[in-house]
C-alpha positions in Angstrom: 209.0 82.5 -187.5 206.1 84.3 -188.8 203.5 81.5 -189.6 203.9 80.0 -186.1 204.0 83.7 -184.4 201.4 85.4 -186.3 199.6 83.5 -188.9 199.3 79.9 -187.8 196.2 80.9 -185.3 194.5 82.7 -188.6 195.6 79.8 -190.8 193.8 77.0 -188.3 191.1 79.6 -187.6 190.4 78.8 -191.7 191.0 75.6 -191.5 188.7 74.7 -188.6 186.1 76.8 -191.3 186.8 74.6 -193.7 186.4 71.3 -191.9 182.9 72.4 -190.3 181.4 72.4 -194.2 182.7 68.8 -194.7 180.0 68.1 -192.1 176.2 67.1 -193.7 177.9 67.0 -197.2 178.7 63.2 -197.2 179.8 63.5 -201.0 182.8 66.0 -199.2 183.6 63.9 -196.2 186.4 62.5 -196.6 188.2 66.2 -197.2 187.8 66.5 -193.5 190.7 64.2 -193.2 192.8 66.4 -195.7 191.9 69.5 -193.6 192.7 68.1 -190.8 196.3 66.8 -191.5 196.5 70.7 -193.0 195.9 71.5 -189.1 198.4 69.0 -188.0 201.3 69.7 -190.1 200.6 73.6 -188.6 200.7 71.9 -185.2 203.3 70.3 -185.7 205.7 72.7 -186.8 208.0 74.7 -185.2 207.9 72.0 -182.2 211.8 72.7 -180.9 209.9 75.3 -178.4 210.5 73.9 -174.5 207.6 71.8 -173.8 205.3 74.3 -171.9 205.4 76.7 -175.0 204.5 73.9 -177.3 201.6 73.2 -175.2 200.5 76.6 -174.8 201.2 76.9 -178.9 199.1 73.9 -179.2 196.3 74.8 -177.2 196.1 78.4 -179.5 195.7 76.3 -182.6 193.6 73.8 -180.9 191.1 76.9 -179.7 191.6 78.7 -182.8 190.3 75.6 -185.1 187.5 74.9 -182.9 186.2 78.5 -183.1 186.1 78.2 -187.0 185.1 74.8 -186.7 182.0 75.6 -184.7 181.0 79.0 -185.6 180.8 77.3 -189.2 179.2 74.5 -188.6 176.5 75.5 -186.0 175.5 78.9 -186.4 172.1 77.9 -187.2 171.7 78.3 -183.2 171.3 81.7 -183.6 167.9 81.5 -185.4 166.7 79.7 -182.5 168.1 82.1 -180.3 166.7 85.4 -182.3 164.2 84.5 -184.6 162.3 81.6 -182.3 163.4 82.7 -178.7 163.0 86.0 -178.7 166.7 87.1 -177.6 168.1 90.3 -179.3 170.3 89.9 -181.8 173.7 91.2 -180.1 173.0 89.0 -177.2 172.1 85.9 -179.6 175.4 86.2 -181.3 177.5 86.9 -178.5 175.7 83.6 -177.0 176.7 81.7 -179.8 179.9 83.1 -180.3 180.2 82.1 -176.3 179.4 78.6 -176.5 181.6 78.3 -179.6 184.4 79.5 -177.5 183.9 76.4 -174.8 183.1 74.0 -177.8 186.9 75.3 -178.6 188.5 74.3 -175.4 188.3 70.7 -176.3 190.3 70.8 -179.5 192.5 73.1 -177.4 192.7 70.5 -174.7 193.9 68.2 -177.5 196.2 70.6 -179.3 197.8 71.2 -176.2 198.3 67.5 -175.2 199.7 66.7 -178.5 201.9 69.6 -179.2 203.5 69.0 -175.9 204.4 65.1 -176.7 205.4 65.9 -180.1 209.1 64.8 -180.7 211.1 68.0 -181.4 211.3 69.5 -185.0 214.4 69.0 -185.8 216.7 67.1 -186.7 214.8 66.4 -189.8 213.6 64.0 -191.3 211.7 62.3 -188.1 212.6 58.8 -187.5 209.5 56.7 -188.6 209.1 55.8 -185.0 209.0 59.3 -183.7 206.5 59.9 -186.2 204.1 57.4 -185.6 204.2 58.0 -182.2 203.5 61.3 -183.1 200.3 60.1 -185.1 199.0 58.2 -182.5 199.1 60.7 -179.7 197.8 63.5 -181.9 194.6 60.7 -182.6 194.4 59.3 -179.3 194.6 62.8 -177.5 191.6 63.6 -180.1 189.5 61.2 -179.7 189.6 61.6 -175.9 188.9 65.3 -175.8 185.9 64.8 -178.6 184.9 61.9 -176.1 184.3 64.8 -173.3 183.0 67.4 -175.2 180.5 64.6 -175.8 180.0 63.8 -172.6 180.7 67.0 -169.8 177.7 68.5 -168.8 175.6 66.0 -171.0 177.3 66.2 -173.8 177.1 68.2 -177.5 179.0 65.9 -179.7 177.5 67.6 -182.8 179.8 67.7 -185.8 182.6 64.8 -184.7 185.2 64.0 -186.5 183.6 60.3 -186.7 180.3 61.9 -188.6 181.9 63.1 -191.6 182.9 59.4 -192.6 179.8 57.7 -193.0 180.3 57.5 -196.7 183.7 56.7 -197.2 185.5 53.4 -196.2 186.2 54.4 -192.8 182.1 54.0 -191.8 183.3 50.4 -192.2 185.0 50.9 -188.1 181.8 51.6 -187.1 179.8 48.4 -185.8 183.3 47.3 -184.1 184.0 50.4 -182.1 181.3 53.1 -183.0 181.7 56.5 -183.6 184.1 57.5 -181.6 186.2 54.0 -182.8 186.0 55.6 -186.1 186.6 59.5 -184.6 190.0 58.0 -183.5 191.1 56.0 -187.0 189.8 59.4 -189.1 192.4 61.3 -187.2 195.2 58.4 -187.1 194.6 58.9 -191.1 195.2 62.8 -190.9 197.8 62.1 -188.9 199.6 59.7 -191.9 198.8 62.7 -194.3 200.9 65.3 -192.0 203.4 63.0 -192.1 203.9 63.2 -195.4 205.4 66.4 -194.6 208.2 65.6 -191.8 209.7 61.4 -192.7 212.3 60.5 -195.1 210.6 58.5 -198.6 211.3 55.5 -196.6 209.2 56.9 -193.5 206.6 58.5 -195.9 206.5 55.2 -197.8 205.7 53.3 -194.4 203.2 56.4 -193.8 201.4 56.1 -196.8 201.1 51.9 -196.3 199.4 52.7 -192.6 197.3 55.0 -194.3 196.0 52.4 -197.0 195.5 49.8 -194.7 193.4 51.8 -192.4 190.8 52.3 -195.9 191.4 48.7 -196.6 190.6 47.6 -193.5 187.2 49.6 -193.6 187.0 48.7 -196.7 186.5 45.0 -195.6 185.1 45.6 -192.6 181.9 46.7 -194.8 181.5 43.5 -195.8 180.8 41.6 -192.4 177.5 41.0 -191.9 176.7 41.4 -188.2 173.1 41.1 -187.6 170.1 39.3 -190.2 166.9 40.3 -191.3 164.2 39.9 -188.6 160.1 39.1 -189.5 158.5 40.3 -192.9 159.1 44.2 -194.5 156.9 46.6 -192.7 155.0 49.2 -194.9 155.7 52.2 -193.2 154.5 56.0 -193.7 156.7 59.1 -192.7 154.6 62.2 -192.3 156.1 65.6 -192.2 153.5 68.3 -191.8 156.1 71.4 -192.2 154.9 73.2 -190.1 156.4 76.5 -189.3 157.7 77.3 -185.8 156.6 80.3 -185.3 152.9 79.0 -185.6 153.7 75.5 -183.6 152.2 76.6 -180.4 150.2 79.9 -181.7 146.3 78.6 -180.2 144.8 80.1 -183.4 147.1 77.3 -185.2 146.3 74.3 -183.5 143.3 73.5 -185.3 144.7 73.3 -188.4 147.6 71.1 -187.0 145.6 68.8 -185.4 143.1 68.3 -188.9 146.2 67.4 -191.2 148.0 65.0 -189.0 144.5 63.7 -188.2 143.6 63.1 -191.5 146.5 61.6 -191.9 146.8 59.2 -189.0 142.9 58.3 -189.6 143.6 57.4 -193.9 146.8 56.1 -194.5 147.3 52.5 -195.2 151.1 51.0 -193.2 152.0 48.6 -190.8 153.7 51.7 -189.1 152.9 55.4 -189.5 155.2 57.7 -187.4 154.4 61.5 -186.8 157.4 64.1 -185.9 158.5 65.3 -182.6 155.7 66.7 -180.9 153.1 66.6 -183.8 150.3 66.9 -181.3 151.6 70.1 -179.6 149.5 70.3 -176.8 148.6 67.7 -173.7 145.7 65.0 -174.2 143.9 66.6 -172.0 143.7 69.5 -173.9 142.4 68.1 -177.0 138.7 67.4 -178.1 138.1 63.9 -175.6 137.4 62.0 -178.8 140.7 63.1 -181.0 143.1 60.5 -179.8 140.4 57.7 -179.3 139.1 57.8 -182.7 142.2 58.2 -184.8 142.8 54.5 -182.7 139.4 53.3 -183.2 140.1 53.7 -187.2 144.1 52.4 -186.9 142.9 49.3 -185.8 140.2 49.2 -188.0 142.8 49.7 -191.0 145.2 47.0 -189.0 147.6 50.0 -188.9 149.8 51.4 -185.4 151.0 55.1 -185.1 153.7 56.7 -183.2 152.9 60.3 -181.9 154.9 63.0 -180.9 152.6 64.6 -178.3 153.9 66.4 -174.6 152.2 64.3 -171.9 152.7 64.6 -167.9 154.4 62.7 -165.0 152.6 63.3 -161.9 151.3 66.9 -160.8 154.1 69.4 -162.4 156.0 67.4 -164.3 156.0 67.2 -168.6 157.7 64.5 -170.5 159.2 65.3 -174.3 157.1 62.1 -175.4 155.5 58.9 -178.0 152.7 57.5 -178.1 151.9 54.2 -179.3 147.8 54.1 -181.2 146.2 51.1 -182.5 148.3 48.3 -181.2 146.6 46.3 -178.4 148.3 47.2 -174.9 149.4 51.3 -174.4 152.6 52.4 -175.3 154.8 55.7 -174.4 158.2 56.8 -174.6 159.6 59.6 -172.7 162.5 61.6 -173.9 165.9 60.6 -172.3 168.6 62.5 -173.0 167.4 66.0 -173.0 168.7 69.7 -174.4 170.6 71.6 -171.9 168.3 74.6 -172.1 165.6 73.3 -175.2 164.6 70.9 -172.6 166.0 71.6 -169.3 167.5 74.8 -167.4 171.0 73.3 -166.7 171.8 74.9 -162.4 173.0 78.2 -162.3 171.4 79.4 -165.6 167.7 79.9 -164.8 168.4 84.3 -165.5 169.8 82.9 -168.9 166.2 81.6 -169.8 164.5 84.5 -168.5 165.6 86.0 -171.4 164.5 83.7 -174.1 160.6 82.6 -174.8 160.3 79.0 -175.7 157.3 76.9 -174.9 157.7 73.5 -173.4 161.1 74.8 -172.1 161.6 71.8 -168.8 161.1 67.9 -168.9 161.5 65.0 -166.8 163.8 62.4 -168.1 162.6 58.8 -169.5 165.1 55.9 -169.1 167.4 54.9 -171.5 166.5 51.3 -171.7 162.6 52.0 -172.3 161.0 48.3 -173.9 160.1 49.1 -177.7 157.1 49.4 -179.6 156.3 46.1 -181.3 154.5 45.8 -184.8 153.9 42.2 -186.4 157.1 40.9 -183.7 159.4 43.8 -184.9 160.9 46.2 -182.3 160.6 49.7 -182.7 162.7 51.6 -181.2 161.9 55.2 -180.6 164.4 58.1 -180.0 163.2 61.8 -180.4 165.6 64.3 -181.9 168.8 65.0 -180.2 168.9 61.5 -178.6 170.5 59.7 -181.7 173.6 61.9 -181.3 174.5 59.4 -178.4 175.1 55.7 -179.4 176.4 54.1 -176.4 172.9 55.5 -174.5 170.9 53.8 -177.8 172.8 50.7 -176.9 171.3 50.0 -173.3 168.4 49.1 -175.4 170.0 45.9 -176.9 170.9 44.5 -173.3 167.7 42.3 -173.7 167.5 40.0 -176.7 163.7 40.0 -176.3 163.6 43.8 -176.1 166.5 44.7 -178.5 165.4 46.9 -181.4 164.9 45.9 -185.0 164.5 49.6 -186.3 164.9 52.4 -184.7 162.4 55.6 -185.2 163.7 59.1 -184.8 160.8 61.8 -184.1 162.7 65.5 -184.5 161.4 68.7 -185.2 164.5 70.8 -186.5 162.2 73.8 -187.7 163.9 75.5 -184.9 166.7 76.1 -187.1 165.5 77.3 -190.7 165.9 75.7 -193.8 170.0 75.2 -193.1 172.7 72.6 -192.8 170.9 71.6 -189.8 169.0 69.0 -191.3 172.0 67.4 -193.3 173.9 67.1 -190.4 171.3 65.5 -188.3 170.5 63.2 -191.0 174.2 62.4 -191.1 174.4 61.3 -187.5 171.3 59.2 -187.3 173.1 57.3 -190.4 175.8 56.7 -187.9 173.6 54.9 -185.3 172.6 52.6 -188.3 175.9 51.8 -188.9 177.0 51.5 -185.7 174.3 49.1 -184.9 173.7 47.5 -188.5 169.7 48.0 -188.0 167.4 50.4 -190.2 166.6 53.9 -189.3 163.4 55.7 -190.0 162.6 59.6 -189.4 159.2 61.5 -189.2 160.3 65.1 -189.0 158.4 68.7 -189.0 160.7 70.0 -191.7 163.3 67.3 -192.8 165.1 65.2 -193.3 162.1 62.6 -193.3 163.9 59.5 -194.7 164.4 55.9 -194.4 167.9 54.5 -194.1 168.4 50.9 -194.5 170.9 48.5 -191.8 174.1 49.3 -193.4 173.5 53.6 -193.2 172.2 54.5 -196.9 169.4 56.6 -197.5 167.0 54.4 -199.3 164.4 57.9 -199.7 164.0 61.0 -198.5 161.1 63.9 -198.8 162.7 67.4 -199.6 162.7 69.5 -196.7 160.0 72.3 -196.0 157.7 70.5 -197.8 154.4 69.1 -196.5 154.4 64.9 -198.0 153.9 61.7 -196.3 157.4 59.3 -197.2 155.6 55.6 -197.6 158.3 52.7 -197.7 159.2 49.6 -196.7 161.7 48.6 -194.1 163.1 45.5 -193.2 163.9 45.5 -189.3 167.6 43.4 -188.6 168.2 41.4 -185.3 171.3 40.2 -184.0 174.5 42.3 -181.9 177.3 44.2 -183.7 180.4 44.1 -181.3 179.6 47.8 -180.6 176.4 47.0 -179.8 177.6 44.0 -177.2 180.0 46.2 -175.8 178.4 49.2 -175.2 175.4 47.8 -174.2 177.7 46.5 -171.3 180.1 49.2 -170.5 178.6 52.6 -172.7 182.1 54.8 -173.9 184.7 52.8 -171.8 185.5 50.8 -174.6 185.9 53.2 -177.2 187.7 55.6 -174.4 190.3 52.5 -173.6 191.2 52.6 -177.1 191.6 56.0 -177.5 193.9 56.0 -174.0 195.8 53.2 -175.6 196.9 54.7 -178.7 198.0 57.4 -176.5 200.0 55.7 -174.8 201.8 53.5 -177.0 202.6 56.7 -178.8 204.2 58.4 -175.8 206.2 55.1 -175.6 207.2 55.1 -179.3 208.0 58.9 -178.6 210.0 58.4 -175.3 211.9 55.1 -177.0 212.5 56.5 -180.3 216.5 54.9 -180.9 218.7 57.3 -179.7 220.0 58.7 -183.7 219.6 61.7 -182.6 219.8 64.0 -179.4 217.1 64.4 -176.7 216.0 68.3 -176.4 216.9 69.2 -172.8 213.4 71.2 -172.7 211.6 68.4 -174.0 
């Protein structure tokens, strides 16, 4: 058949483009689910092959979406690669294009798995339980292999499934089983599209009902209320100094740095001003002795507190990705805790790989993952820097304490790394998720954007346009209380989340292996 032999790799190498530019375009989102059923129905076909070439058919279209999927949706790598780190162009792309290829072998893993325990294509129609078995491997096997690509050496759950929901009913999944809880009902809706395709109108009927209750029960799910506002509205002040990457750590710009965010941090009038990712870009001890001092001298003065983004030490050779807490009455640091496999750290084997590339600040120790918070006027703060909010079952150790639990968390990033590109939308998307996830308010300080304040149920209440140099002044109201992703994952991280996902594998396998007898078994099956 020629669109199986020949063009269903091309067809799923478009559609896996097509689904990465749902990703940081909330207003779009929801086509991810459209595209994705697209990919399923092509998976799905021409399924009377014996089971090893249906796997081996599955894993090609698996592989061949997750190459368009993640060449579309994270080439901005490559400007950190050429433009920032110094790599030659050829060998930047051929980087990227590399780790694009192992991002791939997870959706392979999961085309292969699904493709192989797909009920054969023929007789059609499917009986209704053969298809939604069907739909529930193809989303349980999903969810699983987004689950490791999020989690195998560290993780780099960028772009999941689960992100390009937070506007659309679905988000409403989200403080019950977090994002992965919601990666897993996003494709168990794709799923009921494909069907659409392969079940009598009495199957496709019982498709499409599935399919609206999983948006009705979002829907409603939106409407529980799991935690309550916590103490008075902070004022709060967002400053994003834009400045450019290149010049971050040039000596001769330093100076310059250090005068705007000290004006700022010395004048402005909040409860709670919050500087980007390592706004300070050199040690204390390299600064005038008086800098960090005085700008806490005149925050107490002004009955104000500052986070910083500054690089500090632990120990002799050791440097921490770090916070700094001014003005409040005891000190206060943060260190990083989940770092970037090569940003941050030099992952074993690959230290010739860095040799190659010229990025300051290249290796950190590691903070803890259930550091106490900073506390303004009995409101947590809870700081994460950058990358750290991609990982919501690592925020959640936080809220094992009561006492301790955050009322707002504060993202520090610095995504000038990666140009003026999709970057920032994306990132923005996924700290959205955490707010959701958790029902408390998020707040971000970033170099170039997005700087913006997101309330407990995941809006953006304001945001500063990117590459500009402003200060975002607001008010947030910080939220106390457990959602039951918060409970759970505070206890037992993924586990949860990766349970359910097993689960719906496995009751589709049974609904597959059981599926009446009105039609004969494929001996190759």
């Amino acid at each position: 058949m020629l669109t199986s032999a020949r063009l269903a790799p091309w067809l799923s190498l478009l559609l896996g483009g097509l689904l990465a530019q749902t990703f940081g375009r909330p207003q779009i989102g929801a086509w991810s689910l459209l595209i994705l059923g697209a990919w399923i129905s092509l998976l799905w076909a021409d399924a009377q092959r014996p089971r090893a070439a249906r796997a081996r058919r599955g894993a090609l279209l698996g592989f061949s979406l997750g190459l368009g999927w993640f060449a579309g949706g994270i080439w901005w790598l490559y400007i950190s690669m050429a433009v920032y780190g110094g790599m030659a162009p050829p060998l930047a792309g051929g980087a990227l294009l590399l780790f694009c290829a192992y991002l791939a072998l997870y959706p392979a893993l999961a085309g292969a798995v699904a493709a192989a325990l797909t009920p054969p294509a023929t007789p059609q129609p499917w009986p209704v339980r053969s298809g939604l078995g069907a739909a529930l491997i193809l989303a349980g096997s999903w969810t699983l292999a987004e689950w490791l690509r999020g989690t195998v050496f560290t993780g780099f759950p960028w772009l999941a499934l689960g992100y390009a929901q937070v506007a659309n009913p679905l988000a409403g999944y989200a403080p019950v089983i977090g994002q992965y809880g919601v990666n897993l009902v996003a494709a168990l809706a794709a799923a009921c599209l494909a069907l659409l395709t392969r079940l009598s109108l009495r199957g496709a009927a019982i498709s499409v009902g599935l399919l609206v209750a999983l948006v009705a029960g979002g829907t409603q799910l939106q409407t529980l209320r799991w935690t309550h506002p916590a103490g008075a509205p902070l004022t709060v002040a967002l400053l994003q100094g834009d400045i450019a990457q290149s010049e971050k750590f040039r000596p001769q710009a330093l100076p310059p740095t250090l005068q705007l965010y000290g004006d700022w941090l010395r004048t402005l009038r909040a409860d709670l001003i919050v500087t980007p990712e390592t706004a300070i870009p050199v040690l204390p001890a390299d600064l005038d002795p008086g800098f960090l001092p005085g700008i806490a001298q005149q925050l107490r003065a002004h009955h104000a507190t500052a986070l910083v983004g500054i690089p500090l030490t632990r120990g002799a050779e050791q440097y921490t990705n770090s916070v700094i807490g001014l003005g409040a009455a005891a000190p206060y640091r943060y260190d990083k805790a989940h770092l970037v496999p090569f940003g941050e750290f030099i992952p074993d084997g690959f230290h010739w790989f860095v040799k190659l590339m010229d990025m300051p600040l290249g290796s950190f120790a590691r903070g803890g993952f259930d550091q106490p918070p900073f506390v303004v006027h009995g409101v947590n703060i809870a700081p994460n820097i950058c990358y750290e909010d991609l990982f919501g079952a690592q925020m959640a150790q936080r809220f094992r304490s009561a006492a301790s639990a955050p009322n707002v968390f504060a993202n520090l990033t610095n995504l000038g790394w990666f140009g003026n590109t999709i970057v920032i939308a994306q990132h923005l998307e996924i700290a959205r998720m955490r707010s959701l996830e958790f029902q408390i308010p998020g707040i971000r300080a970033t170099n170039t954007g997005a700087t913006a304040l997101i309330d407990a149920h995941g809006r953006v209440q304001a945001e500063l346009a990117p590459y500009t140099v402003g200060v975002l002044s607001g008010r947030v109201q910080g939220y106390a209380g457990l959602t039951p992703f918060a409970w759970l994952a505070s206890r037992y991280g993924d586990w949860p989340e990766v349970g359910l996902a097993a689960l719906a594998l496995f009751a589709g396998w049974l609904l597959r292996r059981h599926r009446g007898g009105t039609h004969h078994h494929s001996t190759s099956a």
